[in-house]
C-alpha positions, -999 to +999 in steps of 0.1 A: -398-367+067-421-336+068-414-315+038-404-280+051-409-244+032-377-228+042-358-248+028-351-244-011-336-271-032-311-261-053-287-276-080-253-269-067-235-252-092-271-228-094-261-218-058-220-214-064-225-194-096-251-172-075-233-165-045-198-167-062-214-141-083-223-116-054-195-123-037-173-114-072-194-080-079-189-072-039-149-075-038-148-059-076-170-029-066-163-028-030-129-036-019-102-037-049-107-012-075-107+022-073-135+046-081-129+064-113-138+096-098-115+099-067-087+075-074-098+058-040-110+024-030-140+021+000-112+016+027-092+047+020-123+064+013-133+055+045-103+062+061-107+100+051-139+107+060-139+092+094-106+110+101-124+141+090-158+138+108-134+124+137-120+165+138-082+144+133-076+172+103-040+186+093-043+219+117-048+199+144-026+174+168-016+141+157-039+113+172-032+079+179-033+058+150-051+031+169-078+052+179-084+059+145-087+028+129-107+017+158-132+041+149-132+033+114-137+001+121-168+005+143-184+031+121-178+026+084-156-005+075-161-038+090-134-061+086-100-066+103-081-037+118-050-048+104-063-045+066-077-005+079-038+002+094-024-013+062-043+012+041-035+041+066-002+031+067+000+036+027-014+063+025+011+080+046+041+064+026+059+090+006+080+062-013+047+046-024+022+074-033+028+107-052+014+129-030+007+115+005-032+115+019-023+109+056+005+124+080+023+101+105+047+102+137+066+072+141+076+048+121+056+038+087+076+015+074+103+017+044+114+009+009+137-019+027+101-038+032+099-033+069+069-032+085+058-003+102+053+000+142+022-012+156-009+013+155-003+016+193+025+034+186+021+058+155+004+082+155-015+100+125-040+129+107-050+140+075-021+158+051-032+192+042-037+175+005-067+151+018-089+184+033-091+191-007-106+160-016-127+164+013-137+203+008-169+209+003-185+175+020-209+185+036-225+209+016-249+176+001-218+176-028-220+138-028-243+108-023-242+093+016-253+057+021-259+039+055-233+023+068-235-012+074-254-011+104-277+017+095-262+039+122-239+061+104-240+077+067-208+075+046-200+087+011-199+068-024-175+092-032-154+122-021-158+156-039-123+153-051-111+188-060-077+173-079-078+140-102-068+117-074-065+085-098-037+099-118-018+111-090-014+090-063-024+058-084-036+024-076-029-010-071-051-038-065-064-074-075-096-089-075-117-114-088-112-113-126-098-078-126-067-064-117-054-029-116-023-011-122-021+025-121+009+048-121+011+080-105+011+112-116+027+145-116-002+171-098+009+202-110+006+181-148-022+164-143-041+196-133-026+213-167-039+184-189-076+187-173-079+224-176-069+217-214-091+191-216-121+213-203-113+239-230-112+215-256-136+186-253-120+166-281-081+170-275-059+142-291-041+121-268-008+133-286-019+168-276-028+161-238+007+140-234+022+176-237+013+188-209+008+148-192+042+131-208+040+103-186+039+088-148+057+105-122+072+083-098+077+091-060+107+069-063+120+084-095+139+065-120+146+068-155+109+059-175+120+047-209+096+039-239+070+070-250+055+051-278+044+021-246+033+055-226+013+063-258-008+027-259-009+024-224-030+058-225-050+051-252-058+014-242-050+014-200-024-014-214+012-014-219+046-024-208+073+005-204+107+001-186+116+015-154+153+020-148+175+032-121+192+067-118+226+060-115+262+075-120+299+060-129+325+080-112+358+082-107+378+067-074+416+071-066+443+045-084+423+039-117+392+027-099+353+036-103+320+030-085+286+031-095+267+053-073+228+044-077+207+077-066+172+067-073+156+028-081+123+022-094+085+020-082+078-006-055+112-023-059+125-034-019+158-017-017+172-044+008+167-068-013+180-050-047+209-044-028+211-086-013+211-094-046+237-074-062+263-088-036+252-122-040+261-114-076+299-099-062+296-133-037+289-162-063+316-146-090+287-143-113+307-119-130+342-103-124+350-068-115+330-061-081+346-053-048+314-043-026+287-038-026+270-005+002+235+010+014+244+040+024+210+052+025+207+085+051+179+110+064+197+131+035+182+107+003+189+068-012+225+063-021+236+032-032+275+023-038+291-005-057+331-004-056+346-020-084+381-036-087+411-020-108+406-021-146+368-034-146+343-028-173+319-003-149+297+003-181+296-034-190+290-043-152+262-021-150+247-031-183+243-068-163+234-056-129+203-038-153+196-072-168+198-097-140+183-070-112+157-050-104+179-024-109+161-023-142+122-034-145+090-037-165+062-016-155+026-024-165+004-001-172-031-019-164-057+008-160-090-004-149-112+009-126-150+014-115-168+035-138-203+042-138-202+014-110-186-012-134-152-021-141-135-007-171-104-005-186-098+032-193-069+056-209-058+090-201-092+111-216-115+088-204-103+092-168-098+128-170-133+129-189-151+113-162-132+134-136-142+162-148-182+149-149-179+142-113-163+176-105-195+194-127-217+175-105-201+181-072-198+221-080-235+221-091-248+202-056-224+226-039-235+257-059-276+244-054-267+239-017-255+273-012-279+292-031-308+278-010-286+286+022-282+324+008-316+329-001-331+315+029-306+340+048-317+367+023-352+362+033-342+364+067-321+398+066-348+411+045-372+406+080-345+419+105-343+453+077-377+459+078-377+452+117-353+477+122-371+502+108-401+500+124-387+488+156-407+510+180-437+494+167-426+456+165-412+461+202-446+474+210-459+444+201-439+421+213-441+435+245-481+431+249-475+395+237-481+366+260-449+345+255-431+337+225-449+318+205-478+347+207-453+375+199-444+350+167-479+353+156-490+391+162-458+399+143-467+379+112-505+393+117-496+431+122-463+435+098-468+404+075-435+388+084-432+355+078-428+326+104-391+324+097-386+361+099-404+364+132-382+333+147-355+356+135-370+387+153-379+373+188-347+356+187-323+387+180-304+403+208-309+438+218-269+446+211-284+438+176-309+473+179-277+492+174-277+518+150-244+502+135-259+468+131-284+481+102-255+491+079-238+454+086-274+441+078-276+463+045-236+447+035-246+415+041-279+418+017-256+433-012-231+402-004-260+381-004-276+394-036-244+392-050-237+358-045-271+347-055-262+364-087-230+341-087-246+309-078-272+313-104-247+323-132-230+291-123-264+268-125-275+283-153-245+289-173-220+257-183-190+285-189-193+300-158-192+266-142-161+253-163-144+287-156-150+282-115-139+248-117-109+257-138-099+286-109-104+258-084-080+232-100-056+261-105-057+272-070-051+235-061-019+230-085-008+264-072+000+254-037+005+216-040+021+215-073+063+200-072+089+192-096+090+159-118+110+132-102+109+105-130+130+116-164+113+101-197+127+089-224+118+084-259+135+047-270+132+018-243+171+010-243+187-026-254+209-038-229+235-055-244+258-076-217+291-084-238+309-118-225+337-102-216+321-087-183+312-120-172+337-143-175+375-138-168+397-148-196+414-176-191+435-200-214+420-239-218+423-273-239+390-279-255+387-316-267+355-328-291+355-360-300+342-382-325+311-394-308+302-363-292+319-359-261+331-327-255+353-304-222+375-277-215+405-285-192+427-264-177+462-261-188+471-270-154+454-305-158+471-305-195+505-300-184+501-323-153+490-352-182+509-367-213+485-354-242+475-392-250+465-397-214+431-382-224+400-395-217+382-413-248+364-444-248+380-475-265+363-466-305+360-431-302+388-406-317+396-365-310+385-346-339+396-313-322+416-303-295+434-275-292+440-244-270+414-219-270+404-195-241+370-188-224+357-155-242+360-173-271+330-197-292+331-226-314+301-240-336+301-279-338+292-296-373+273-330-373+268-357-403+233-353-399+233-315-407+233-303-375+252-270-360+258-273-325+269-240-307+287-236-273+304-208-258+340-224-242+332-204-211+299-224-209+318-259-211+319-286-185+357-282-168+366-317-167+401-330-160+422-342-189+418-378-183+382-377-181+360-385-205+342-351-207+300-342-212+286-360-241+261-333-265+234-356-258+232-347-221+222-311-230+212-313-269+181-326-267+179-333-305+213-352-305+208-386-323+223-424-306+243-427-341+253-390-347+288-380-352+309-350-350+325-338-386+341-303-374+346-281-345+355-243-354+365-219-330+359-179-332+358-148-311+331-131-332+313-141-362+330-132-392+311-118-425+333-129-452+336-167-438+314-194-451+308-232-445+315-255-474+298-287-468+295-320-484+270-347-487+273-386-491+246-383-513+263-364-537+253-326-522+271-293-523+266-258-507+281-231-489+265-209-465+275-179-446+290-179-412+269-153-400+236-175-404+247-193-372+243-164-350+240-175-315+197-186-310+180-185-282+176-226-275+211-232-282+219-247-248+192-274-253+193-275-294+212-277-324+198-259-353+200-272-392+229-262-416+222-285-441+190-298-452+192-340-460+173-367-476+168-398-469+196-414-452+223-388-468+247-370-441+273-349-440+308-362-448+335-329-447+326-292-437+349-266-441+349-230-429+368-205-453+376-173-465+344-165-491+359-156-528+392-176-522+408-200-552+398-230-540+385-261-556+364-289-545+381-323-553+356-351-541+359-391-549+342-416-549+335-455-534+340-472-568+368-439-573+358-417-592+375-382-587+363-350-597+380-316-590+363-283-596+360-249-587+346-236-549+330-205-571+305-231-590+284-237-555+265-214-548+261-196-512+225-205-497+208-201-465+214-223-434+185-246-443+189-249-480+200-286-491+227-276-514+232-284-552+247-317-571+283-319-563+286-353-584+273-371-607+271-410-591+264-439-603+243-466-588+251-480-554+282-451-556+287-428-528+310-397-519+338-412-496+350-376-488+354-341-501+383-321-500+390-281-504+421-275-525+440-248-541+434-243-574+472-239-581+503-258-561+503-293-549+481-305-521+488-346-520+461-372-506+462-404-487+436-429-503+429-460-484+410-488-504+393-516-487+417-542-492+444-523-473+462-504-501+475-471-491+479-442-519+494-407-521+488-389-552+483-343-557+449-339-558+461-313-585+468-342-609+430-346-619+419-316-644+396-297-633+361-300-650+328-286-637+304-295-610+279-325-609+304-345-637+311-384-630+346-374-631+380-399-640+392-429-620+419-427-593+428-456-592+433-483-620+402-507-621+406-546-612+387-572-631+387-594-602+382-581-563+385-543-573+401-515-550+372-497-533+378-464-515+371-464-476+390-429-466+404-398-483+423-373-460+449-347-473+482-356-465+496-334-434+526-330-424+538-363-401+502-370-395+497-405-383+464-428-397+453-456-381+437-485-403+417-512-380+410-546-399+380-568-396+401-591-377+401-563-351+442-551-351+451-518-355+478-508-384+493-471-376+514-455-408+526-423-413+507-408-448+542-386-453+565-417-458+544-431-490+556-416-524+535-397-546+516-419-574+502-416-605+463-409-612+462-451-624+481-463-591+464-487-567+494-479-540+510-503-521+499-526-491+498-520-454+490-558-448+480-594-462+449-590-472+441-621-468+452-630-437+433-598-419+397-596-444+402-562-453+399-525-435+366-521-415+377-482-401+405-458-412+405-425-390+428-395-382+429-381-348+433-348-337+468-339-323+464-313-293+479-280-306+492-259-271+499-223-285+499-191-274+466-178-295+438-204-305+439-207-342+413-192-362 
């Protein structure tokens, strides 16, 4: 094959990085950002001028819209027409930018998201606003490039006699760059760059006087000054955009929140979708309906809530869980110096302001050479004038034109420009009136010579023109702020209450971990043993409790478990309910529930009080379990363990009461002492030495007991011996002692402790034997022993090998008010 030379050979990713390269700087400097000067990308940049040289200028009919992006199309921007109508269209959206660019009949579209009528239809021209960024074009203020087909010349950038960027904005994404930029108050964004020109190095925290913040078309409540402050120092940061809205009053005891303004570029159609599928799916309680009632007159829209509902706490949601409430970012890049930068308040104002020096120079260099080349020419009709006989002499006995040119500049020394001007002027002009118009416009031409020189020469004198110029600008464009600032971006803070409607349940946890709320409906249609539980698991709570309320779930391998009861599965009474393990994710196969405690709010004066195996002791606070943010999916720690140590008891008390701990032990050991001796640590902490144990000894369970009175205890050894003795009956000592025996030690086959529960009031304990049959006895019908008692037996020993589990269920408490 013959080698050819057009063809280079290339490694591939040499060619992709290349042209992906070009292609990147093209979109980035040609499509997407803005231009730091005028606040405009090419499109709408196009767009203006070719509406302008196109004569389709505020003072003059409106024009089809088609016919205009048609020519913008074919002279200046070559891609789709639908991308050129898009841009018109947004320009010409009052919702969208601060001060609209482009007028428009028909319709453009609205914040509901619909699209606007086909450019056949609408029809458009420049807003009064647009001839100032185009004043002064063609005076040579700017640079003109070819177009893409070298037919046509188009600008870089517009002359730009108001800081564009800041007011009206910009949006766009490119490759590698994005830009968000908010608008802008005009009449405040012209006071901060006349400040700015006075005093070249203004502090930001002087120029946010007279620029606080955006000003959005929409309105809205802007919250978060100190965000306002980084984003303008930085072109980063995050403030919060709310809604303008208003709780008032309705007839019988009823309110509605009427919502008067939303924020920036949200879709009110679907805001408003939203917020009834909100009133539709229950989400919360207290909405009757939801209304656009939207009009020619401004944007109203009504929510009707029911009799008695929480319109502050329903609003507080709709904030959180709509964009009734968003998060604006501030992300301010655009093309400087042809690159893009990420720029704050001064810089864009800065550079602004360099662009508007250079335009008023060009223009100012453009008209000087305009006057004094007019000057020159007065100065020849003058001098004409005054010796007209004479130069109509000669032009008389000229041959043609171009002769009478050239005596004139022979004979009177005009120059070639001046005798153009001569041969040309009309004999209406020989009037004797017409020198004293001649002699005015010399003095106005001198005059502004003088002007246009002071401004060249002289930086003050072109600062103070420019200043007049913005002034003039913000004096008959300039309108009130829409968007209200505030300082502190405001917490919203949804209480339970407004989402979930009170209602009464039985909540069930049981021993393994399964855990439901049933309604009393499904209680009361069941006998209360009819529950659901597998075949060797037991209730450890159950009890009434309703859905506002909480409960916090202790485990024996130092977990806390939190669920709110409205969040619980509702599963019917004889069910089985949701084990933790389908939803804790850091639930164990062998881990067990110890306690369940129910609250409505977290109390400060309540602590936990819980006891190892191991031998460990602490308390901690109540208010160290404060709901986390993983709690659906994970339990955090409350006690820290060793080895294979768990937890055997918890209690949660009343801090500073006079309690005692009273603990024993396997090989029985009991030791009573006083609550006030452990210490209160934090939720991770692993406690302090509750007992001293001997080898291969273990805590069995630990009990909290009043230091005064009688509190009896069921003991239940492993050889089936059931004893009641007063806790009480031990002395008291101090903490991390061996402690005294309960029970009177056997030389042969000694009693071992296998459960120690307080004796309640008709509480039933069952006792299951190795042999696998199940002994029930109530703990109240055995007497009180003494400290050296080994009780009496619940069965031959020998014929059922012992106890392998002891356990006391939970009886289900139905009461009006959930104990606490």
């Amino acid at each position: 094959m013959q080698h050819r030379n057009d063809i280079q050979e290339m490694p591939l990713k040499d060619v992709m990085g290349d042209r992906f390269g070009r292609y990147s700087k093209y979109i980035i400097q040609e499509r997407a950002l803005p231009d730091i000067r005028d606040g405009l990308k090419p499109v709408q940049r196009r767009i203006l001028f070719a509406m302008n040289e196109d004569g389709n200028t505020h003072e003059k009919a409106f024009r089809k819209s088609a016919k205009g992006v048609g020519n913008i199309m074919g002279n200046y921007h070559p891609h789709g027409d639908s991308s050129i109508y898009d841009a018109m269209v947004r320009m010409s959206q009052d919702w969208k930018l601060r001060e609209t660019l482009i007028e428009m009949h028909g319709n453009n579209g609205s914040m509901d998201g619909d699209p606007p009528a086909a450019m056949r239809y609408t029809e458009a021209r420049l807003s009064k606003l647009s001839g100032e960024m185009l004043a002064d074009i063609e005076k040579e203020t700017v640079d003109l490039v070819w177009n893409f087909d070298d037919t046509e010349k188009e600008p870089t950038v517009l002359p730009a006699r108001y800081p564009n960027l800041l007011v009206n904005g910009s949006t766009g994404i490119s490759a590698g760059y994005a830009t968000e930029i908010p608008t802008h108050n005009l009449g405040e964004v012209i006071e901060g760059t006349i400040y700015l020109i006075d005093h070249p190095n203004v502090t930001l925290d002087k120029l946010m006087e007279f620029i606080p913040g955006p000003d959005f078309p929409t309105g809205g409540i802007l919250q978060g000054v100190d965000e306002i402050k980084k984003a303008y120092t930085k072109g980063k940061g995050r403030v919060v955009l709310r809604s303008k809205t208003e709780i008032k009053p309705m007839k019988a005891g009823r309110e509605q929140i009427v919502i008067s303004e939303i924020p920036y570029e949200v879709n009110k159609a679907n805001l408003v979708k939203k917020m009834d599928e909100i009133r539709l799916m229950k989400k919360i309680d207290g909405i009757a309906e939801v209304r656009d009632e939207t009009d020619r007159t401004g944007l109203q829209i009504v929510i009707d809530l029911k009799k008695d509902a929480n319109a502050q706490g329903i609003l507080n949601y709709l904030f959180k869980n709509t964009d009734l409430q968003v998060n604006y970012n501030f992300n301010m890049v655009a093309i400087d110096e042809q690159r893009p930068k990420q720029v704050g308040l001064i810089r864009i104002l800065q550079a602004y302001i360099d662009h508007r020096r250079d335009v008023i120079q060009r223009r100012s260099r453009f008209e000087l050479n305009r006057s004094l080349k007019r000057q020159h020419i007065v100065e020849g009709l003058m001098k004409a004038l005054s010796i007209l006989d004479e130069v109509i002499a000669t032009i008389r006995k000229s041959k043609d034109k171009k002769n009478a040119k050239q005596n004139l500049v022979k004979e009177f020394a005009f120059s070639e420009a001046q005798a153009e001007a001569i041969v040309s002027l009309q004999l209406y002009r020989l009037t004797n009136t017409d020198i004293t118009a001649l002699e005015k416009e010399a003095q106005e031409l001198a005059d502004n010579i003088t002007f246009l020189n002071s401004i060249l020469g002289n930086d003050k004198e072109l600062m103070k023109l420019m200043k007049k110029e913005l002034r003039e600008v913000k004096k008959q464009y300039e309108s009130s702020r829409l968007t209200f600032i505030q300082k502190e971006i405001e917490e919203i803070v949804v209480n339970t209450e407004v989402l979930v409607s009170q209602e009464d349940v039985m909540v069930t946890v049981s021993k393994e971990g399964y855990i439901k709320r049933s309604s009393l409906r499904s209680f009361s249609a069941s006998s209360a043993n009819e529950i659901g539980l597998k075949e060797t698991d037991y209730l450890v709570f159950a009890k009434q409790l309703h859905t506002l309320q909480h409960v916090l779930i202790v485990t024996n391998k130092g977990n806390m478990i939190y669920r709110p009861i409205h969040e619980l599965a509702d599963i019917r009474w004889k069910d089985v309910g949701e084990h933790l393990s389908q939803t804790i994710t850091n639930f164990d196969k062998d881990e067990q529930v110890i306690g369940v405690y129910p609250y409505d709010q977290l109390a400060d004066n309540k602590v936990f009080v819980l006891i190892s195996r191991n031998g460990m002791i602490k308390q901690t606070a109540m208010t160290e379990f404060a709901t986390w943010r993983t709690y659906k999916s994970k339990a955090t720690a409350c006690m820290k363990l060793k080895g294979d140590d768990e937890i055997v008891n918890a209690y949660l008390v009343e801090d500073g009461q006079p309690l005692d701990v009273f603990l024993v032990s396997y090989r029985g050991f009991g030791l009573r002492y006083p609550l006030s001796e452990v210490n209160t640590v934090g939720a991770k902490a692993a406690g302090v030495i509750s007992m001293n144990l001997k080898e291969e000894d273990y805590i069995v369970n630990g009990l909290l007991v009043w230091s005064e009175g009688d509190t009896p205890v069921t003991i239940v050894t492993q050889r089936g011996a059931i004893k009641r003795m007063l806790a009480q009956e031990i002395n008291p000592l101090s903490r991390a002692k061996r402690g005294i025996m309960v029970l009177r030690e056997l030389k042969n086959n000694a009693h071992r402790v296998i459960s120690v529960t307080e004796s309640q009031k008709d509480a039933i304990i069952e006792v299951l034997t190795n042999k696998g049959n199940l002994y029930t006895f109530n703990s109240g019908t055995y007497p009180i022993n003494d400290r050296m008692s080994n009780g009496s037996f619940l069965f031959d020993e020998k014929q059922e090998g012992g106890v392998a589990q002891v356990y006391q269920g939970a009886t289900p408490q139905l009461s009006e008010q959930a104990e606490q």
